[in-house]
C-alpha positions as CSV (number, residue, x, y, z in Angstrom):
1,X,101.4,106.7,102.9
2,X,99.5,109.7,104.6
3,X,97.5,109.2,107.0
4,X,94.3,109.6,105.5
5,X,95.0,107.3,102.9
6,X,95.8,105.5,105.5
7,X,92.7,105.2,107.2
8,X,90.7,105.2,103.9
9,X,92.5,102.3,102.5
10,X,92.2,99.8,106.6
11,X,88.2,100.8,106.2
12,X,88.4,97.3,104.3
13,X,88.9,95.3,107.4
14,X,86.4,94.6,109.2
15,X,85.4,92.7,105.8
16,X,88.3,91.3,105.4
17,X,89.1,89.9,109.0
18,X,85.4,87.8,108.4
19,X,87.7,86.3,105.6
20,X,90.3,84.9,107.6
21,X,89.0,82.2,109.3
22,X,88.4,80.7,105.6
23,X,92.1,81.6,104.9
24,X,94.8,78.8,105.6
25,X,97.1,81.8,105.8
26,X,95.6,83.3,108.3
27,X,94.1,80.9,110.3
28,X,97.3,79.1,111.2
29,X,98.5,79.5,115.1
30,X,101.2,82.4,114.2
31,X,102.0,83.6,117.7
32,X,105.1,82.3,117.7
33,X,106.1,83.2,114.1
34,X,108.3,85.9,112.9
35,X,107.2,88.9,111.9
36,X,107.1,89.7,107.9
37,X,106.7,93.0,106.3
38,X,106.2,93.3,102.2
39,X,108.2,96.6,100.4
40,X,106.7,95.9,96.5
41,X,104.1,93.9,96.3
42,X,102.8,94.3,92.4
43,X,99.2,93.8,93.3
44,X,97.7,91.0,94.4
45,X,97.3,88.9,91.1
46,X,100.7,89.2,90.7
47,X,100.9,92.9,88.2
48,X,104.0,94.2,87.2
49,X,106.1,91.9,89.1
50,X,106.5,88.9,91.2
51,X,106.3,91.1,94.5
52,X,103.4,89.9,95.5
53,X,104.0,86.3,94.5
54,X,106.9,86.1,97.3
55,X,104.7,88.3,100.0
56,X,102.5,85.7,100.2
57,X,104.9,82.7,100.3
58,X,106.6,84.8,103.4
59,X,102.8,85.0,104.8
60,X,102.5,81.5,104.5
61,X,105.7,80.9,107.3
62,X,105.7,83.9,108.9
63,X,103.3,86.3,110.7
64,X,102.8,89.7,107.6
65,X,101.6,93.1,109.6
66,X,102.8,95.5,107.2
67,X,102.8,96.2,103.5
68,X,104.5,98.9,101.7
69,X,104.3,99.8,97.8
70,X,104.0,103.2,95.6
71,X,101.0,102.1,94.5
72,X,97.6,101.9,97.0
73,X,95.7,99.8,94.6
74,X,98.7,97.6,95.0
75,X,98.5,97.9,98.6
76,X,94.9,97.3,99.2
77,X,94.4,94.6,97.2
78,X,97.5,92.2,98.7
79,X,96.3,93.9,101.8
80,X,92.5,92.6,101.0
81,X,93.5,89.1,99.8
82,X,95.5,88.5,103.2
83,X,92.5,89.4,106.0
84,X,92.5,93.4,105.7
85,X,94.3,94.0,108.5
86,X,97.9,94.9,107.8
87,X,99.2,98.5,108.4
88,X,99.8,100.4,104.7
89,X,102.5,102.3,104.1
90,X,103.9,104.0,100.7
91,X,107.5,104.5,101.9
92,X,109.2,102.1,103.5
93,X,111.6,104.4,105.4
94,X,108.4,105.1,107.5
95,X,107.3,101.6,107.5
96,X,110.7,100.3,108.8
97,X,110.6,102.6,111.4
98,X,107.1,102.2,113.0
99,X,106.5,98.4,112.2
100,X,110.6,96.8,113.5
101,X,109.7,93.9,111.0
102,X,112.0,90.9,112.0
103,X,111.6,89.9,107.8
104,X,111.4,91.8,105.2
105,X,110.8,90.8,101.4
106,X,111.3,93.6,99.0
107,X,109.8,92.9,95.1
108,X,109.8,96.7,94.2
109,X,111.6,97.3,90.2
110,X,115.2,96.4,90.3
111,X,116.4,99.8,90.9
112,X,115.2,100.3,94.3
113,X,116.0,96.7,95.5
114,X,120.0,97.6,97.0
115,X,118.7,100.8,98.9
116,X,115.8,98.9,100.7
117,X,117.5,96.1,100.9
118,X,120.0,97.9,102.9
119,X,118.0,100.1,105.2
120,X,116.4,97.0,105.9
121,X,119.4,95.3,107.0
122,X,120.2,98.1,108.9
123,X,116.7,98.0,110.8
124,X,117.7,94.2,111.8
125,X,115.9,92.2,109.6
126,X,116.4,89.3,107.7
127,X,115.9,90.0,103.9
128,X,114.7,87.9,101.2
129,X,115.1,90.4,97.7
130,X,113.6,89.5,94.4
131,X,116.5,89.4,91.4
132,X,118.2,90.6,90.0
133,X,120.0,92.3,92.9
134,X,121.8,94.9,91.7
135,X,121.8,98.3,89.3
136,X,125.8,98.2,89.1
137,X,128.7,96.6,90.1
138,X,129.3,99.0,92.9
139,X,126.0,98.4,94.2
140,X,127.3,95.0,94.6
141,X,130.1,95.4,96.9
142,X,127.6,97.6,98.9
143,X,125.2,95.5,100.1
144,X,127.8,92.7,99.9
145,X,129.4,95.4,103.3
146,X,126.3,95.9,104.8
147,X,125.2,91.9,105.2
148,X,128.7,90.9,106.5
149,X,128.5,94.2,108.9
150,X,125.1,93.2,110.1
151,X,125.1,89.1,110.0
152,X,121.7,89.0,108.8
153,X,120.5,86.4,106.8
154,X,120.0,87.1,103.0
155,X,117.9,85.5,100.3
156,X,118.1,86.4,96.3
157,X,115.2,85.4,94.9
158,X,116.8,83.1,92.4
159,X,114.5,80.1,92.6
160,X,116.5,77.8,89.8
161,X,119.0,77.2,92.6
162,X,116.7,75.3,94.8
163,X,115.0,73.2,92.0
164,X,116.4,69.8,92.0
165,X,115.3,67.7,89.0
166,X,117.1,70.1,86.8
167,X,119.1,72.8,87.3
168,X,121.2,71.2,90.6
169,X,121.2,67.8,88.8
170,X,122.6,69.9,86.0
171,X,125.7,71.3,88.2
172,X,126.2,68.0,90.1
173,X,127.0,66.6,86.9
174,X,129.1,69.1,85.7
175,X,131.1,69.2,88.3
176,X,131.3,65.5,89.4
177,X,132.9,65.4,85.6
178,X,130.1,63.4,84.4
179,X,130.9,65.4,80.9
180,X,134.3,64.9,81.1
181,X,137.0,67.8,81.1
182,X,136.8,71.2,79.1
183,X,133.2,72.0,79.6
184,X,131.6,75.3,78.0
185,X,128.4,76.5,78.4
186,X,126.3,78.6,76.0
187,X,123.4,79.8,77.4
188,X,120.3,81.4,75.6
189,X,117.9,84.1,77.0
190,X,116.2,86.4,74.6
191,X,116.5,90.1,73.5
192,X,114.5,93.1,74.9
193,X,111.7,94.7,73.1
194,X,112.7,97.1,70.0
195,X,109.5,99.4,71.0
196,X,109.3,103.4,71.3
197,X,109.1,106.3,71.8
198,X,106.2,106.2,74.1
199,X,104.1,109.4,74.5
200,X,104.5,110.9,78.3
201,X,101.0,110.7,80.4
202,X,99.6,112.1,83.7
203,X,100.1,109.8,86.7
204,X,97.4,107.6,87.3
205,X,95.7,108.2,90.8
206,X,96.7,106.9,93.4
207,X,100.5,106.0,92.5
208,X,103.9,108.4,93.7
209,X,105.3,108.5,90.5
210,X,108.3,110.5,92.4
211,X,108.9,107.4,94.7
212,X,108.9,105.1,92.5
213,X,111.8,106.6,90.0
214,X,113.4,107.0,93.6
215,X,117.4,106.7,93.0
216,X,116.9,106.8,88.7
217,X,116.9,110.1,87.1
218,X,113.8,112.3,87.3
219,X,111.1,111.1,84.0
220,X,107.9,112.1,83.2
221,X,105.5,109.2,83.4
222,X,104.1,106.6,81.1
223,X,103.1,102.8,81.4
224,X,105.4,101.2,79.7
225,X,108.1,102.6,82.4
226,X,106.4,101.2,85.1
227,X,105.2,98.1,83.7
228,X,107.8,97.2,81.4
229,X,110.7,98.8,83.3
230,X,113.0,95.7,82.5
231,X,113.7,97.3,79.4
232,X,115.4,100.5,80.3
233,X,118.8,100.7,81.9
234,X,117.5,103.5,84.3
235,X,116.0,100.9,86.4
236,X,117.4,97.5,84.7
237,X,119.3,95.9,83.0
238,X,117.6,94.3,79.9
239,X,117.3,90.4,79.2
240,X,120.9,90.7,80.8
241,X,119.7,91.0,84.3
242,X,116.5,89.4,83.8
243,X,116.6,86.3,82.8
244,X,120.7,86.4,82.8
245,X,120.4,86.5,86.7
246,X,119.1,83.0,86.4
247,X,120.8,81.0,84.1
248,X,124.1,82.7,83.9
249,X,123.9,82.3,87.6
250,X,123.9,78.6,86.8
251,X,126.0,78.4,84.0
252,X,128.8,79.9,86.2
253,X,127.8,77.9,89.3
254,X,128.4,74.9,87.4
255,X,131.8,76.1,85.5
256,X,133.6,77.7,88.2
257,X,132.3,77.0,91.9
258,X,136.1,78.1,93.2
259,X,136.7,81.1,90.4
260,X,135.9,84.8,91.3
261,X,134.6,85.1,88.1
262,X,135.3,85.8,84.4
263,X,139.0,87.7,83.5
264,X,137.7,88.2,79.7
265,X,134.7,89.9,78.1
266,X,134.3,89.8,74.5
267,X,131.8,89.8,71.6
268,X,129.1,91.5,70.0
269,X,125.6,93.2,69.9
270,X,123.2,95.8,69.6
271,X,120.8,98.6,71.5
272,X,117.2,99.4,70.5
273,X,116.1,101.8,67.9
274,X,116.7,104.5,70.5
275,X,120.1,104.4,70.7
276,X,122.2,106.2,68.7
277,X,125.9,104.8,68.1
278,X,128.6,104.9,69.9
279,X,126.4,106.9,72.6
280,X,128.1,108.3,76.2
281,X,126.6,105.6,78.2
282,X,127.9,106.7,81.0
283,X,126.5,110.6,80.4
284,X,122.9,108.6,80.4
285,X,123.3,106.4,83.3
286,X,124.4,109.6,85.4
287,X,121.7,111.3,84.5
288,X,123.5,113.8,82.5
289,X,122.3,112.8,78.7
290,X,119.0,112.1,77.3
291,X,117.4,109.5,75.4
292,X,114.0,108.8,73.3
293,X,111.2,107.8,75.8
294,X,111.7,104.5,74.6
295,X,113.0,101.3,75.4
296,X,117.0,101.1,75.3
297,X,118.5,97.8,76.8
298,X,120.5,95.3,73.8
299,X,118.0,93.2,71.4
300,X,120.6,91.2,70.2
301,X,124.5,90.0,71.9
302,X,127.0,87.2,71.7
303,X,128.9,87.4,74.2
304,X,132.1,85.1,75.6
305,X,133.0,85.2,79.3
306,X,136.6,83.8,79.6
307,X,137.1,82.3,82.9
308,X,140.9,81.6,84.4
309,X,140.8,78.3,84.0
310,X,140.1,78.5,80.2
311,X,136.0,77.9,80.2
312,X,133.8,80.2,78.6
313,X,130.6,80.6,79.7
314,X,128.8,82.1,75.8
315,X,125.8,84.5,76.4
316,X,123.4,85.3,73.4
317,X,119.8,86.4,73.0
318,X,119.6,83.2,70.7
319,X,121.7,80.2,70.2
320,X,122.6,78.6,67.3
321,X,125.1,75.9,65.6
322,X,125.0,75.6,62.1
323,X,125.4,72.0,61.2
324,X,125.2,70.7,64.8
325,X,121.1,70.0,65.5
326,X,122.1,73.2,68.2
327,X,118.9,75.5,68.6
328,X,117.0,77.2,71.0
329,X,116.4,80.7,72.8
330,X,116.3,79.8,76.3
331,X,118.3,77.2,78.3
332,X,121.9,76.1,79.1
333,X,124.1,73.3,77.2
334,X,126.5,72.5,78.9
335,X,128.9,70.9,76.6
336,X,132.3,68.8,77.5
337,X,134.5,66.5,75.5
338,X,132.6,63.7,76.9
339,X,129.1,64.7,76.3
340,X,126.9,67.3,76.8
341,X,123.3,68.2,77.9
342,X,120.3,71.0,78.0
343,X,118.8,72.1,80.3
344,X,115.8,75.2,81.0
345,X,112.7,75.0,83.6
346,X,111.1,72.2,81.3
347,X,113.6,69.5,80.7
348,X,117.0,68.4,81.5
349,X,118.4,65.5,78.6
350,X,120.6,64.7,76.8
351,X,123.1,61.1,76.3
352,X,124.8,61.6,80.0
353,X,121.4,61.8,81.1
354,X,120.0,58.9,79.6
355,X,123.1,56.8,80.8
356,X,122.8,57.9,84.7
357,X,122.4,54.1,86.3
358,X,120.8,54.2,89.6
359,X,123.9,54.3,91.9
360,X,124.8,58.0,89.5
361,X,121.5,59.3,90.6
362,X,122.8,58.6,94.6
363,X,125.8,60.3,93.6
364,X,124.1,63.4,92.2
365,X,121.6,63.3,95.2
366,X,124.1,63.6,97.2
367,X,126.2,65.9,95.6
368,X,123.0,68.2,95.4
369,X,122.6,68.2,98.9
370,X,126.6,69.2,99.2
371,X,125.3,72.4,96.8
372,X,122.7,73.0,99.2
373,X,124.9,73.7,102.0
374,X,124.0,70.5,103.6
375,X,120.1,71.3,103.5
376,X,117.3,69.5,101.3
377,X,116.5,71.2,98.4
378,X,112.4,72.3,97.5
379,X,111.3,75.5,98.4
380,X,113.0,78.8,97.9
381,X,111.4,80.3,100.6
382,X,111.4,77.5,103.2
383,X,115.1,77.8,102.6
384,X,115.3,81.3,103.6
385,X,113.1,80.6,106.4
386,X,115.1,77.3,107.4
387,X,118.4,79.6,107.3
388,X,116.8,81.8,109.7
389,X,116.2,79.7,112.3
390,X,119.9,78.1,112.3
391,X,121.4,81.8,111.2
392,X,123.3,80.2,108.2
393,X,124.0,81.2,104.4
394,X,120.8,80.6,102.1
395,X,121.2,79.0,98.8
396,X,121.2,82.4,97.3
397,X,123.4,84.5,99.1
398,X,124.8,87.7,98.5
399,X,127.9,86.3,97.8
400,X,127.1,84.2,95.2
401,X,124.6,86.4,93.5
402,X,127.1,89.6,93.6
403,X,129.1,87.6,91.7
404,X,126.5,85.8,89.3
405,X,125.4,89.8,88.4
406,X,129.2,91.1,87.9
407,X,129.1,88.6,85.2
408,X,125.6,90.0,83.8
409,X,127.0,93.3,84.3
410,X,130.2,92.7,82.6
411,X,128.7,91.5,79.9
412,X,126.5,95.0,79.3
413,X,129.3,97.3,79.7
414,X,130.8,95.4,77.2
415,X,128.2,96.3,75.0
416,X,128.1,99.9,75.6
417,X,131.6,100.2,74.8
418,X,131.8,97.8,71.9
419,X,135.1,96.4,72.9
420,X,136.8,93.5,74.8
421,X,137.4,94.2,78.5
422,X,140.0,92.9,80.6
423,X,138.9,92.1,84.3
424,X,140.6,91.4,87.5
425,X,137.7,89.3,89.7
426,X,139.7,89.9,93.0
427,X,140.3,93.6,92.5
428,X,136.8,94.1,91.2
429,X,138.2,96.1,88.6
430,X,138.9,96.6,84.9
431,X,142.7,96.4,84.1
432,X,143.9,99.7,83.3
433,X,140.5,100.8,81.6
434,X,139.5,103.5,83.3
435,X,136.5,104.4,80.5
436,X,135.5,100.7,81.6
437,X,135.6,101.3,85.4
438,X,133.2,104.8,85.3
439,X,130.8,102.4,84.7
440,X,130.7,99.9,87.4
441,X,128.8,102.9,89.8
442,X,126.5,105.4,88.8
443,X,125.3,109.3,90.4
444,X,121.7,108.5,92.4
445,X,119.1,111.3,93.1
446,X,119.6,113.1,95.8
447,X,117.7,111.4,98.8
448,X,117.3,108.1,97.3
449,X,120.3,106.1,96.6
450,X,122.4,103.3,98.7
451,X,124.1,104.0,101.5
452,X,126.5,101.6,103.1
């Protein structure tokens, strides 16, 4: 941010430092807490994304001097609701330099998350990254380099791995063959939007429209790109990537803790309006090849990952078995030939569930634990924080989330090429597909993308 804006935008506080003795936040003793800096912080109700939602969970352990988003309004008001007196910044290349924040927590759209991320790590912080994590495959193995190079501690902000009641009772009893052999999972999480075209506007004041495209290629504004940017493959992924982060995450977790993930991808969907058929994906995602001002991420898919070991982890926008009192658009069932149970952010149930005597529920306890790399499970952010102190692997790593988002991009690419794909998990690589493999990276603008 320049430094006029600068200036105009810390005139807020003197206000806001009367605030702080009100504040719990800010009236904690934080000399002797680590530094926190934001990159993203969606305003301070929480707009757009949940950037601002994990900035203040941060603020809450640690000691926030900085804040950083494309957006001033954005800026001022998480700078407002935390005291008024952080320093502001709208790039955070400038931010990383001045400020040497010993944490940083990036909740920018998902396309800018692997270059922060990285110059972040390379400043010497520890990073806790909203998902999904990653644009591409490549971008996976990236940042995957730079953490091991630097040894700093890594969060993904999936938060279904640290919630206890249900998902991680869910794997526990998966794996501690409570559902007997052969287990499946068919998991459920919705379709994107079928909107579009959208009519281009001017940039609303106060926002660097340039900076915020950043790495995607160069398009004229409107609100539905910023706001609803889940939707197009220049910055996400669709439903894939959004809500695929999470509970193909677990469904995988819970399948194959010791696989490297899937070998087959097979199935079937469909794009938005705004995709023609049998379209040059891979002219688009370069930046090469145009498409309506629209949304353009699948609606509809049904897709099988085929693991090693024979299970297949079923991905669809809805799920549904004919004849089998099978239903629902968003959850897990995790299905063996012993049993099987559901299970989304509400409920977990099903027979094995009902059966669990009290000595099964120490079991799973303790087995939980076990998935939490010996740590209690609770807060996603008192993890991350917990993992910094004793410089171990969070519950979300980047090892475990590169691979959780192979799968979710595996699945895509099989959807732009309308085709099954052969893949080799240890290579990283499709076998003998080279159409398949100019897809797992993609050009950057200059000046903007990832650099390992």
């Amino acid at each position: 941010m320049k430094a006029s804006r600068r200036n105009f935008l810390k005139s807020t506080a003197a206000a806001g430092s009367l605030a702080a003795a009100s504040n719990p936040v800010l009236a904690a003793d934080d000399s002797k807490k680590r530094t926190v800096a934001s990159i993203g912080v969606g305003g301070s109700r929480g707009r757009y994304n949940r950037g601002g939602a994990i900035a203040r969970d941060a603020a809450k352990l640690g000691k926030m001097i900085a804040v950083c988003d494309v957006d001033e309004l954005h800026a001022k008001e998480f700078n407002e609701a935390l005291g008024g007196d952080l320093n502001m910044y709208s790039d955070y290349r400038e931010m990383l330099e001045k400020e040497k924040p010993q944490i940083v927590t990036i909740g920018t759209p998902d396309h800018w998350h692997v270059p922060i991320a990285i110059a972040a790590l390379r400043s010497g912080a520890d990073v806790y990254c909203e998902k999904p994590l990653t644009l591409t495959i490549d971008e996976g193995k990236k940042i995957r380099k730079v953490v091991e190079e630097t040894g700093r501690v890594f969060q993904v902000g999936t938060q279904q791995r640290s919630t206890k009641g249900l998902f991680l009772t869910a794997i526990a009893m998966v794996q501690m063959g409570m559902l007997g052999d052969n287990v499946n999972a068919y998991v459920a999480i919705g379709g994107a939007p079928n909107d579009g075209p959208f009519e281009s506007t001017p940039v609303p004041d106060g926002i660097d429209w340039d900076m915020w495209v950043g790495p995607a290629p160069a398009a004229a504004y409107c609100d539905q790109r910023r706001r609803m940017f889940r939707w197009f493959f220049e910055y996400s992924g669709g439903k894939m990537t959004d809500w695929g982060a999470h509970h193909i995450d677990i469904a995988q977790w819970a399948l194959a803790p010791g696989e490297d993930g899937p070998v087959k991808i097979s199935g079937t969907g469909k794009f938005t309006k705004n995709v023609p058929d049998d379209y040059n994906w891979k002219a688009f995602l370069d930046g090469e090849a145009s498409l309506p001002n629209g949304f353009n991420t699948a609606t509809e898919f049904h897709i099988d990952l085929t693991f090693d070991s024979g299970s297949v982890l079923s991905v669809n926008n809805h799920y549904k078995r004919e004849g089998d009192n099978v239903d629902f658009g968003n959850g897990i069932l995790f299905e063996g030939d012993k049993g099987r149970i559901f299970v989304n952010r509400g409920k977990l149930e099903g027979k094995p569930v009902d059966a669990l005597t009290d000595e099964d529920r120490k079991r799973i306890d303790d087995k939980i634990i076990e998935l939490c790399k010996g740590k209690k499970p609770g807060s996603h952010m008192q993890n991350f924080f917990d993992c910094i102190e004793d410089r171990s692997k969070p519950i979300s790593d980047v090892w475990s989330h590169h691979r959780t988002m192979t799968s979710c991009h595996l699945c895509n690419i099989a959807l732009m090429l309308g085709r099954e794909l052969q893949w080799d998990p240890k290579a990283e690589l499709f076998v003998n597909d080279d159409q398949a493999n100019a897809l797992l990276s993609r050009k950057s603008r200059t000046g903007f993308g990832p650099v390992a």
